[in-house]
C-alpha positions in Angstrom: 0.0 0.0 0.0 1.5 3.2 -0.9 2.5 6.0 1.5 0.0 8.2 3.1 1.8 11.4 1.5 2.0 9.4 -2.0 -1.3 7.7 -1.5 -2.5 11.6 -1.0 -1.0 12.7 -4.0 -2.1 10.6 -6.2 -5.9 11.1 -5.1 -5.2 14.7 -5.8 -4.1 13.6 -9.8 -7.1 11.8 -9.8 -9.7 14.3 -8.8 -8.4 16.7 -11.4 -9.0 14.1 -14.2 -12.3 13.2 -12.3 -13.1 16.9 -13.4 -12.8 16.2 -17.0 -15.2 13.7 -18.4 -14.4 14.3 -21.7 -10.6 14.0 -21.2 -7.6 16.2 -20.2 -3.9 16.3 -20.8 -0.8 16.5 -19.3 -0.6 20.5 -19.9 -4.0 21.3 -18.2 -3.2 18.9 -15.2 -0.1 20.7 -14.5 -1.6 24.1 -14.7 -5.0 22.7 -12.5 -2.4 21.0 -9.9 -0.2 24.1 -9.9 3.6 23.6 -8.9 3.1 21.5 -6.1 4.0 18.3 -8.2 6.9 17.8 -11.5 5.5 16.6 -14.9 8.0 14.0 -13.9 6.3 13.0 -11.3 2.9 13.6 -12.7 3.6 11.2 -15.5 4.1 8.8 -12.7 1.4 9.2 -11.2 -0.7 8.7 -13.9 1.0 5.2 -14.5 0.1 4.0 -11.7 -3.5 5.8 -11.4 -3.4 3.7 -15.4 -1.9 0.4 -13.7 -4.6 0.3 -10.9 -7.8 0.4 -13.6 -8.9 4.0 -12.3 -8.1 6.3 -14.9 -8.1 5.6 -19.0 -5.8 7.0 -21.5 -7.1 8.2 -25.0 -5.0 9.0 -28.0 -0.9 9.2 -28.5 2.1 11.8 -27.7 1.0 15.4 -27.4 -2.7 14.4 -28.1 -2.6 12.1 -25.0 -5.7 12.4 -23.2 -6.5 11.2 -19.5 -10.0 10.2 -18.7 -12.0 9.0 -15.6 -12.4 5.1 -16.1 -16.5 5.5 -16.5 -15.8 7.7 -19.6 -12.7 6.0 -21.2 -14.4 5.2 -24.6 -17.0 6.6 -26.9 -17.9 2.8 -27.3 -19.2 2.7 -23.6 -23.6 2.6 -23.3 -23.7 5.6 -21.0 -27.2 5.7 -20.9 -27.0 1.7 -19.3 -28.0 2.2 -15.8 -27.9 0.3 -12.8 -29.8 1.4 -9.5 -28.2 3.7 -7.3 -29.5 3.1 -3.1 -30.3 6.4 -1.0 -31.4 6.3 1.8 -34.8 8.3 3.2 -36.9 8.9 6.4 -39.5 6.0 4.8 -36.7 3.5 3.6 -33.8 2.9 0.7 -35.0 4.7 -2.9 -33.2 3.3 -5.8 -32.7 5.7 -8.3 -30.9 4.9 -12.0 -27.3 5.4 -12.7 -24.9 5.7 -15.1 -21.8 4.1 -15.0 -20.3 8.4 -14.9 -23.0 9.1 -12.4 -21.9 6.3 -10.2 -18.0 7.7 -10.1 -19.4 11.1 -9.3 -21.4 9.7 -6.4 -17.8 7.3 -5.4 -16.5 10.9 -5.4 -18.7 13.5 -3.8 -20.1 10.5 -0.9 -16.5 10.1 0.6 -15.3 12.4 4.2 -15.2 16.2 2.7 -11.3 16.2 4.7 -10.3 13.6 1.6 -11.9 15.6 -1.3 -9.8 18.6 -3.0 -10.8 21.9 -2.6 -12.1 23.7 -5.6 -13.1 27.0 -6.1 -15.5 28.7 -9.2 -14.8 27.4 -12.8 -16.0 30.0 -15.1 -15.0 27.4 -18.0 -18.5 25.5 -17.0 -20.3 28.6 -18.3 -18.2 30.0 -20.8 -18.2 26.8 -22.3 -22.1 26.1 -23.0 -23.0 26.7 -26.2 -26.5 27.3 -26.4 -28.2 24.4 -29.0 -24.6 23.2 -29.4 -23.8 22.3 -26.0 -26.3 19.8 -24.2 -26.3 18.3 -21.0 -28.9 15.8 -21.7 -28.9 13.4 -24.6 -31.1 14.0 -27.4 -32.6 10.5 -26.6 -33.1 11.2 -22.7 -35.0 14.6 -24.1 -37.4 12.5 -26.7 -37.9 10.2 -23.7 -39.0 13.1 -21.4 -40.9 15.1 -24.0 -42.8 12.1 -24.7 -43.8 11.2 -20.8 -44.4 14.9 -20.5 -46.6 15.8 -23.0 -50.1 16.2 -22.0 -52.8 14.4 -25.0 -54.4 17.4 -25.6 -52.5 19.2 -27.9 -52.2 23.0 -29.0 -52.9 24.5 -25.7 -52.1 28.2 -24.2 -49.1 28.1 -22.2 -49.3 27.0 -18.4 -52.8 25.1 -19.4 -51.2 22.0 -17.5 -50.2 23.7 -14.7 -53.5 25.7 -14.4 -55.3 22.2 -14.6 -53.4 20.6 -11.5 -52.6 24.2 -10.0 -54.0 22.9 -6.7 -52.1 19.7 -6.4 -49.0 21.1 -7.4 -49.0 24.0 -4.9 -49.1 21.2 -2.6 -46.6 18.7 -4.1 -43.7 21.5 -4.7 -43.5 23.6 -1.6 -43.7 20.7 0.2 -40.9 19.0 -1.7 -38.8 21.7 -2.3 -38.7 23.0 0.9 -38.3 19.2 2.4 -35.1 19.1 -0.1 -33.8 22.1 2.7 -34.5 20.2 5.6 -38.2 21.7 6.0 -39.9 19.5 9.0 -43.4 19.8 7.4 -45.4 16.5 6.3 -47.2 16.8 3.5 -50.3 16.8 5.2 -49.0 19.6 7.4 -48.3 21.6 4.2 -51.8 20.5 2.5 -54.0 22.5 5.8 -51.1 25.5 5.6 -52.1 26.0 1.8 -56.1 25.1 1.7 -57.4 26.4 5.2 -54.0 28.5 6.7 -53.5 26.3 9.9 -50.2 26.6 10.8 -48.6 22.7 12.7 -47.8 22.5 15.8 -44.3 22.7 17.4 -42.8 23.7 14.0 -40.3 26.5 13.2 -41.9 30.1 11.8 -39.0 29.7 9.4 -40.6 26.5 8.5 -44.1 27.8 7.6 -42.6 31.0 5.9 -40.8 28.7 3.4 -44.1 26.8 2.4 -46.0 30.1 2.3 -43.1 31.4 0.1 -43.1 28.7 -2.0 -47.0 28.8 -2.4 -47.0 32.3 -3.9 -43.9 31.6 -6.0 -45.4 28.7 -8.1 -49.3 30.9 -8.5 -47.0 33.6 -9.8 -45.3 30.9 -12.2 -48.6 29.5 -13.0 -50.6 32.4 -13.2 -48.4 34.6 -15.1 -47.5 32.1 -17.3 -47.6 34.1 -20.5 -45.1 36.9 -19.1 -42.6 35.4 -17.0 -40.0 34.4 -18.7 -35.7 33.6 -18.9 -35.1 36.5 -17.8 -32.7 38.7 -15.0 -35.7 40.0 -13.7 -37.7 37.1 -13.5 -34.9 35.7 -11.1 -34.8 38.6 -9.1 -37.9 38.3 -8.1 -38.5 34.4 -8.0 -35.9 35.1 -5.4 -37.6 37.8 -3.2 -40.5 35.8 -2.9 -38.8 33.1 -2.2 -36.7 34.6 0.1 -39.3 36.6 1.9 -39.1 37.5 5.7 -36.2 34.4 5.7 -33.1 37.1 4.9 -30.4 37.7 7.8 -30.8 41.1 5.8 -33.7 41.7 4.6 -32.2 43.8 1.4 -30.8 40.8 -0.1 -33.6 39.7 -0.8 -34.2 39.7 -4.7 -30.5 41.2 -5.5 -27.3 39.9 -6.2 -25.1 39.2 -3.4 -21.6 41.6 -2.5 -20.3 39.0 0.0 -18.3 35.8 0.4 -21.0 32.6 1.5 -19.9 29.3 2.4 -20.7 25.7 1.1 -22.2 23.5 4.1 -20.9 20.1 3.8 -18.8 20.6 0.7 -15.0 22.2 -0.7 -16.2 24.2 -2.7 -15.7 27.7 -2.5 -18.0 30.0 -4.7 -17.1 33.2 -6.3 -16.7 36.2 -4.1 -16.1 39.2 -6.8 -19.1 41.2 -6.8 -18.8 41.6 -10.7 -17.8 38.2 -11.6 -20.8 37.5 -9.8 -23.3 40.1 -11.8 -21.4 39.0 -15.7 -22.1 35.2 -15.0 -25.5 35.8 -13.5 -26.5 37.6 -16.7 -25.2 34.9 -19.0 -26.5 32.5 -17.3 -30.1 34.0 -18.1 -29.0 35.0 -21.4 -28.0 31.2 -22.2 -31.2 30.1 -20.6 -33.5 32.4 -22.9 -31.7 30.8 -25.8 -32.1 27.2 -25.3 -34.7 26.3 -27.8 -35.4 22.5 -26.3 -37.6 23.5 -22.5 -35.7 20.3 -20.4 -32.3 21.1 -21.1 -33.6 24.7 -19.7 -34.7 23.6 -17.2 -31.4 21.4 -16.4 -29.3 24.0 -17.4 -30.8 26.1 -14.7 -30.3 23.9 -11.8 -26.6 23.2 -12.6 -25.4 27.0 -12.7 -27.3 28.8 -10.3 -26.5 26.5 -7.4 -22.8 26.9 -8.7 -22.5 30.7 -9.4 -24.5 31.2 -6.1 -25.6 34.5 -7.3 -27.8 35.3 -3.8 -26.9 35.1 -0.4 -29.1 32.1 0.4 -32.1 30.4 -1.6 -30.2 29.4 -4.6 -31.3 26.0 -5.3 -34.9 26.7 -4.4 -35.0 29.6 -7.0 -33.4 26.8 -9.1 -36.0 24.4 -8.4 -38.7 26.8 -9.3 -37.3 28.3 -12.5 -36.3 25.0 -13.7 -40.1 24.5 -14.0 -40.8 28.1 -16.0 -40.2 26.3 -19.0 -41.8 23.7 -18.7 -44.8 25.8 -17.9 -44.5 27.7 -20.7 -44.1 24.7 -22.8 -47.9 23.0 -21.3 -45.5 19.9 -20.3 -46.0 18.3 -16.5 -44.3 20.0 -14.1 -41.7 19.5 -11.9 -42.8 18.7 -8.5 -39.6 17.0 -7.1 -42.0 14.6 -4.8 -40.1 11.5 -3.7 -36.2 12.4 -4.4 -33.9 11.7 -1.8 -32.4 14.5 0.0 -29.3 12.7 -0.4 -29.1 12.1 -4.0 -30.3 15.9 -4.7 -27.4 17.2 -2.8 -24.5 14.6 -4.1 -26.1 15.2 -7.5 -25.3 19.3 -6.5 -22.3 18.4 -4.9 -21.0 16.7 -8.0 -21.4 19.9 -10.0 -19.7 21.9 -7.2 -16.6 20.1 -6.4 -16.1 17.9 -10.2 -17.8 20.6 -12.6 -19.6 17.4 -13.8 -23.5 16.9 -14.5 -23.9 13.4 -14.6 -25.5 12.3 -11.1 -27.4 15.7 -11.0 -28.9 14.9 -14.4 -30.0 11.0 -13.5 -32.1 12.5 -10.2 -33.4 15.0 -12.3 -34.5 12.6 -15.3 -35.7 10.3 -12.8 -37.5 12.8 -11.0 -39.2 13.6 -14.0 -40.5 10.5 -14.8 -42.1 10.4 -11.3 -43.8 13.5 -11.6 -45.3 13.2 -15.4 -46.8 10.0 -13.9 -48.0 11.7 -11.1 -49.9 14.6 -12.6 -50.7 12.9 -16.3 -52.9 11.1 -13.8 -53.7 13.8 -11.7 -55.0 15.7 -15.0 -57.3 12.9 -15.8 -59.3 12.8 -12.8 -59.6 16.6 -12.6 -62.6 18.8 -13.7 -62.2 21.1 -16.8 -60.8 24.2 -15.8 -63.5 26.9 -15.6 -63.4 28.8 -18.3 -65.0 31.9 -17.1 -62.6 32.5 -14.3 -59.5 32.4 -16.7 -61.1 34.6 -19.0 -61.8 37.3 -15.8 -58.8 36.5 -14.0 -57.4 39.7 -14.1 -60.8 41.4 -13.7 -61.4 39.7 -9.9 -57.8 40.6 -9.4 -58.6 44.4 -9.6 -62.0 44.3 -7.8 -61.2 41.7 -4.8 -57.9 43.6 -4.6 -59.4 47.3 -5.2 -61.9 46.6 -2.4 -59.6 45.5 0.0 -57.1 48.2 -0.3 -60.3 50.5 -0.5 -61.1 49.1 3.2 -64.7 48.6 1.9 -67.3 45.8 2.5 -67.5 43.3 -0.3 -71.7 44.5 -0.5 -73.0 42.7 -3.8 -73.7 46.6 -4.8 -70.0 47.4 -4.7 -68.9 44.4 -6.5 -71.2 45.0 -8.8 -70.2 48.9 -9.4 -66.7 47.9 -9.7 -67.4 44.9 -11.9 -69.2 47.0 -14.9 -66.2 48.8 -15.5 -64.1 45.7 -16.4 -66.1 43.1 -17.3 -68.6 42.8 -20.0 -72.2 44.0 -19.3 -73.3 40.3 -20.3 -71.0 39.0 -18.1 -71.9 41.1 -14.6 -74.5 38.9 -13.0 -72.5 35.9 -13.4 -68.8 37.7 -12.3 -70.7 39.4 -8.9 -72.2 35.8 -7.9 -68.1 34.4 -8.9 -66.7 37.6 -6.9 -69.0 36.6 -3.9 -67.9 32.9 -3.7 -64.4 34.2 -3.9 -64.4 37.0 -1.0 -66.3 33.8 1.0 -63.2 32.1 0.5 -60.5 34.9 0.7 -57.8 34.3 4.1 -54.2 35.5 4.6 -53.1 32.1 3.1 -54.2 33.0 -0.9 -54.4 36.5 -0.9 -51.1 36.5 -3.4 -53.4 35.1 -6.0 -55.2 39.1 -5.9 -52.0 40.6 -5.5 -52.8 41.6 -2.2 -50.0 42.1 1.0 -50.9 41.0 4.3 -50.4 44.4 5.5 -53.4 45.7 3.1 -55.3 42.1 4.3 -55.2 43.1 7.8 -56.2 46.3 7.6 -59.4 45.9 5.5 -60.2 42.4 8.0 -59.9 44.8 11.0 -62.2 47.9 9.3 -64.8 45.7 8.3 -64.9 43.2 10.6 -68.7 43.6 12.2 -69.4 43.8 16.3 -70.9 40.2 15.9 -67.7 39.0 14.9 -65.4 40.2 17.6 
């Protein structure tokens, strides 16, 4: 058995070519492992990293390229999975893997003391060529556009979401927050969002981060047709995300100016205030450009986890944009319901500390599959959307709202007097008797579907809340 000091240094060749899927040579190891080690030396160490089955070699002389084993040759199924075992609260999941993904997870799953630490590579960015570049296959994308493609076709964007809005306001905050070690069951998050009951014995940090993620998917859903890959669709996907959970509350929706930490990993993310702004923009620059809606959606939760562009929230405003364009493109959403907390964050991990995509992408394709099962059959047992509402939509937006910042009694008269300036005179009766139905059912738990703050909620409660009531 070789030396602890040699043993070390040889792990540290290793984890550079680790980095490098597609190959490396001799002059970008040196420069990656600095002067701590001779090409002498390095050659050697390659030999026996060779000898011992662990790394490939590809190519002869100055084209000599070193490869992780997984990847050695283009000959090699990588698409040929065997199960992958993570372990959860209600037993082992066994979740796909590629041969690549499975050296990732060899990598990222070992004591954080034995793994190299890594700072930003701006290469992983730079590098992706919109509809050159792709991270998944083009048969893993036929495979999901094909499980994630509702029958009907032809349909204004977000119509899928719209459909199972109710189920997946449920499904996602609850996973996506569970993915951050949110203590809520499912059941617990189902009477937060329907009826506002808050659990018992759980964190306020807890329930703001369902609530958060309750008004971030309506405002995905129901402004479908103008969110978009955009800077400022980010920005704010973070502040209400991030609401009221901010050590400082003006970070919330902007860029961060400060050095942040890793938990649980070596990786050190960019601290540069304007490295930080350029690659945040090209990230949503690159984004808007992919034409195929799962590699955006891919793309998104590899590089803004990596760049860290906010203080805290990333990968929830990664989880949530990841599923704009799937919105946009009426495919099932992404609800994240059943993945492991464990292979989410060594799938993020892998991208942190080896630059590579391959364990991230088999959760996410698997996760897919789960949820297009989950809500193609969710959309069959659910009631046609009602077609009136979506078509006033905007209209009960400005008279619930109006009359609650107004402080005013929702009286069928003032409905009414509000409702014939914005809705069509054929239309009144029927929008008053929908308006009333609605204020029966307005609470501090969906006013974000009016646009309406808790500030202006309480305030008209309080006004026109009668004697009787107290």
């Amino acid at each position: 058995m070789p030396k602890p000091a040699l043993q070390a240094e040889i792990q540290r060749v290793h984890d550079v070519v680790l980095r490098y899927p597609t190959g490396v040579g001799i002059a970008r190891l040196e420069q990656e492992l600095g002067s701590s080690i001779s090409r002498r030396t390095l050659v050697r160490r390659l030999q026996m990293l060779l000898q011992a089955g662990q790394i490939r070699r590809r190519g002869e002389r100055k084209g000599t390229l070193y490869l992780p084993a997984a990847n050695a040759t283009a000959s090699q199924p990588q698409l040929a999975r065997q199960p992958g075992q993570f372990e959860t609260p209600d037993g082992p999941v066994e979740i796909p893997l590629t041969a690549a993904a499975r050296e990732v997870l060899q990598y990222v799953s070992r004591p954080a003391a034995t793994r190299q630490p890594i700072g930003y590579k701006r290469r992983l960015l730079d590098g992706y060529v919109p509809n050159r570049t792709a991270y998944l296959p083009d048969k893993v994308k036929a495979h999901l556009h094909k499980i994630g493609k509702p029958i009907v076709a032809d349909r204004a964007a977000g119509t899928f979401a719209r459909d199972i809005l109710s189920r997946l306001l449920i499904d996602l905050s609850w996973a996506s927050s569970r993915l951050e070690g949110n203590t809520y069951s499912r059941l617990d998050t189902q009477r937060l969002i329907e009826f506002g009951q808050v659990a018992e014995g759980k964190d306020a940090k807890e329930t703001q981060m369902i609530l958060n993620h309750k008004e971030a998917i309506e405002m995905l859903v129901q402004q479908s047709d103008e969110v978009g890959m955009s800077r400022i669709t980010l920005l704010n996907l973070h502040a209400v995300l991030s609401e009221n959970l901010m050590a400082d509350p003006e970070a919330s929706g902007r860029l961060r100016r400060r050095p942040v930490e890793i938990g649980r990993s070596v990786y050190t993310p960019p601290a540069v205030p304007q490295v930080i702004e350029e690659c945040f923009d090209s990230i949503a620059n690159k984004a808007a450009r992919i034409a195929d809606p799962f590699e955006q959606a891919f793309f998104l939760m590899v590089h803004v986890p990596y760049l860290q562009p906010f203080e805290d929230v990333n990968k929830r405003v990664s989880r949530l944009a990841a599923n704009i364009p799937l919105i946009k493109n009426d495919l099932s959403p992404l609800s994240f319901v059943d993945v492991p907390q464990t292979a989410y964050i060594s799938g993020t991990l892998g991208v942190y500390e080896l630059t590579r995509v391959e364990l991230l992408r088999d959760v996410f394709v698997w996760a897919y599959e789960r949820s297009s099962q989950r809500y193609v059959a969710v959309r069959d047992s659910v009631a046609e959307p009602d077609v009136f509402r979506m078509k006033y939509k905007a209209a009960l937006v400005d008279v619930i709202g109006g009359i609650v910042r107004d402080r005013q009694r929702p009286t069928e008269k003032e409905i009414r007097t509000r409702a014939e300036a914005v809705v069509d005179a054929r239309d009144v009766e029927k929008f008053v008797d929908l308006a009333t139905r609605e204020f029966a059912r307005l609470y501090e738990g969906n006013i974000a579907r009016y646009r309406i703050r808790p500030s202006e909620f309480w305030a008209w409660f309080r006004a026109t809340k009668s004697p009787q009531d107290a």
